[in-house]
Steps between C-alpha positions, in 0.01 A plus 500: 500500500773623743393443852638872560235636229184634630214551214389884518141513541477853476140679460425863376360735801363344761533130362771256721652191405410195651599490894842368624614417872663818601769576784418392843219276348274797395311457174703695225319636220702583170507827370309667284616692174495813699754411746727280250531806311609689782710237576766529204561832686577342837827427652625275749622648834856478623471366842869498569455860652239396716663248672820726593239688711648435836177506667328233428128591570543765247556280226163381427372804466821652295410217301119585467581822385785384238244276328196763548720813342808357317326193318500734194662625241277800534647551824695821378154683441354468929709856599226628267274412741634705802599767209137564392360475902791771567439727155132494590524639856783764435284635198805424284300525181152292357656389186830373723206286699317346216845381370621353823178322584458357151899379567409341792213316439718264244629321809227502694240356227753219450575427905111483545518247212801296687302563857175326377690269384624404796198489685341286219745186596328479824150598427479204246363562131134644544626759767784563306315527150279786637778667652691537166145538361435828717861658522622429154473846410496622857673854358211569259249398724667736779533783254152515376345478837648849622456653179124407536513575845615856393242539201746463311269240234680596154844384662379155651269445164852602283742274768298205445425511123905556478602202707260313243675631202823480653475121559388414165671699318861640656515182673408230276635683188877559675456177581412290215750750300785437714444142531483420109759694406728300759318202432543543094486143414306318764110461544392711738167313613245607749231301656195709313230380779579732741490823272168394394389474802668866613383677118201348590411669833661863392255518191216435752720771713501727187126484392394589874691793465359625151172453611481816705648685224299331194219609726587882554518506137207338409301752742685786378442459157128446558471073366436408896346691835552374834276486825698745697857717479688195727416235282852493320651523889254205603615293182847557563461361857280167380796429239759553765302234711490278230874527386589418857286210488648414146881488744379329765406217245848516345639473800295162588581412160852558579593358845235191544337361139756585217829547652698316262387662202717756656839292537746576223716192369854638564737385725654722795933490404604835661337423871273782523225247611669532917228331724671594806355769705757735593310709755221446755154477467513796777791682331301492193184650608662758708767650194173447249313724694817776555557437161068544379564860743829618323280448162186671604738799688669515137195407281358842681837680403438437117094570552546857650810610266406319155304853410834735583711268369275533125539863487868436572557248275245658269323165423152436568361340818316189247855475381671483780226246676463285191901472410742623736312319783464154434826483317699565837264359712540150371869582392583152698228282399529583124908471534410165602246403235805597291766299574251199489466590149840475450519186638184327250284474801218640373237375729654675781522866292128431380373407860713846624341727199129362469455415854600813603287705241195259576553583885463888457214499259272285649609482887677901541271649277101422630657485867609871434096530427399298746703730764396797389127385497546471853702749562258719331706573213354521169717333285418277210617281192524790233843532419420698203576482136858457436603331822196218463567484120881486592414198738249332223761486257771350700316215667375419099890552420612260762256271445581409122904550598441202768298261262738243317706405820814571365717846527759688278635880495265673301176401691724689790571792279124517385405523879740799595395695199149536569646578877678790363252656275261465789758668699505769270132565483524561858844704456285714310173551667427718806193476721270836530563716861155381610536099482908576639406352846279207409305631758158345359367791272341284213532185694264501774198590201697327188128522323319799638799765338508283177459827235750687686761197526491398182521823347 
């Protein structure tokens, strides 16, 4: 092997490669899938303007803020960010809001990707591996917590369960579509380990989450009776406890006892693997946190105007939640996953897809629970008929799509179809007046209003 050639040991979310000697003798860890895919999307910063700067103490930072803003190709999309701030306090118009915020959260998601990153070269592997493992989906995470903050539950239960389909099916269908059909005649092979291990852990995420509803049922059509009205509210919050259990596990598995069941066999040609840390560990902390704020400040934006904007747009909130926002909230990430396709590095697209689906259905999803158990919230695990059989289906889908190892077109095709008849179901469907808000009416007593529900 080329002494220039560095073996990728990429890892889906929250798994890193083995540790290298970073800059400035720091321990480097190696990316994950998440950030590789956001990677493809990077670009390297012309420094030439910098250093015309005729004062020189100015440079650094000029520098800092090249790398920090510019080190994209989704550069062109951060005046959206001042654009939404500005439409938002001039009352320009909700809808123009909800379109500007969605806008600029592309380039944020994917700078919060670079910035942790960053930080993970100098906090070595473990530090690094639970930093990816906790802000991998920062944008969802961000988004669900003021919609539940809000009482808004139907939109956080909707924006998680489409994040989940999203990644299994937009993503990883576009992907393995795109990637056979430019790959006609060469083997696209996958190491199968890791999606066991991922299809694994979301069917454990996906019978938690039918439980609650299995037992409504069961209650309401008279085969079962319960102790008292909370008792599909308390099993919801013993499942969440147990499906964050289930991640912390995974992520032991990932980072300390089975890490190289996670290292694809490709080699690294096209230099995306860069070791070097082009920021500080300062730097980095300070523009993740101003970057965390912008995504929150927007993350409210699209919260307060998604209702507006579906009488506008004459779509329904589930649709809206379930589609329209995970597709442009990991625009970057799933771009990414993409082009790794392209490139027969499937490893890297199935770490991106699976990791990040696995990530929001059992890490997003019972801490949503967990925070509104504390925050008094009553929110649980029933995410109804459709949207739970939606999810059932698509983890079973995935599952038997991922199975031989190997890849072609059609499996890709296969994937994106049952995305857009699910897509359609939801195109088609609109929520009654009284559960609009989410605001807990059915939720708090899933069992105690079973007759009425049902019917």
């Amino acid at each position: 092997m080329e002494s220039g050639l560095l073996r990728k040991h990429a890892s889906d979310a929250g798994g890193l490669r083995a540790a290298r000697t970073g800059p400035h003798g720091h321990s480097a860890t190696a990316r994950t899938a998440h950030s590789m895919s956001a990677s493809a999307l990077r670009k390297k910063s012309d420094a030439s303007l910098v250093r015309k700067v005729p004062f020189a103490p100015l440079r650094p930072l000029l520098a800092n803020l090249q790398e920090v803003f510019l080190g994209t190709k989704l550069a062109v999309l951060f005046p959206a960010v001042p654009l939404a701030i500005a439409a938002r306090y001039a009352h320009f118009g909700q809808v123009w809001v909800f379109a500007l915020s969605l806008l600029g959260l592309i380039p944020l998601a994917e700078r919060v990707s670079f910035l942790t990153e960053q930080i993970a070269i100098y906090t070595g592997p473990t530090v690094g591996g639970l930093l990816n493992a906790t802000c991998g989906n920062a944008t969802e995470l961000i988004i669900a917590l003021f919609a539940l903050m809000q009482g808004k539950i139907e939109v956080v239960k909707c924006s998680l369960l489409g994040s989940v389909l999203s990644n299994l099916l937009l993503v990883l269908g576009t992907s393995l579509f795109c990637g056979g059909i430019v790959n006609l005649g060469v083997d696209q092979p996958y190491d199968r380990k890791q999606a066991d291990v991922n299809t694994g852990l979301l069917i454990l995420g996906v019978l938690c989450q039918s439980l609650p509803l299995m037992l409504r049922y069961a209650v309401g059509a008279g085969e079962h009776s319960v102790a008292a009205d909370t008792t599909g509210l308390d099993l919801s919050r013993a499942c969440s406890i147990v499906m964050l259990l289930a991640y912390v596990a995974y992520l032991f598995f990932q980072l300390k006892t089975h890490t190289q069941l996670f290292e694809p066999q490709d080699i690294d040609e096209d230099g995306e693997d860069q070791e070097e840390a082009v920021i500080g560990f300062g730097s980095g902390l300070f523009w993740l946190a101003f970057k965390t704020v912008l995504i929150a400040i927007l993350s409210e934006f699209v919260v307060g105007t998604i209702e507006p904007t579906s009488q506008s747009w004459g779509l329904s909130v589930s649709f809206i939640s379930i589609i329209l926002l995970p597709i442009v909230g990991n625009a970057a990430e799933h771009a990414g996953a993409i082009i790794f396709a392209l490139k027969n590095k499937l490893d890297i697209t199935l770490g991106v897809a699976l990791g990040s689906a696995t990530q929001i259905s059992m890490f997003v999803v019972p801490l949503s629970v967990i925070v509104a158990w504390i925050a008094g919230i009553q929110m649980d695990l029933d995410f109804k008929l459709i949207e739970t059989g939606s999810l059932f289906v698509s983890v079973i889908v995935t599952s038997f799509t991922l199975q031989d190892g190997t890849s072609h077109y059609l499996k890709g095709i296969l994937l994106l179809l049952c995305y857009i008849v699910i897509g359609a179901c939801f195109f088609v469907t609109r929520q009654p007046s009284s559960h609009a808000n989410g605001n807990g009416a059915g939720l708090a007593v899933p069992t105690g209003t079973l007759n009425a529900q049902v019917a």
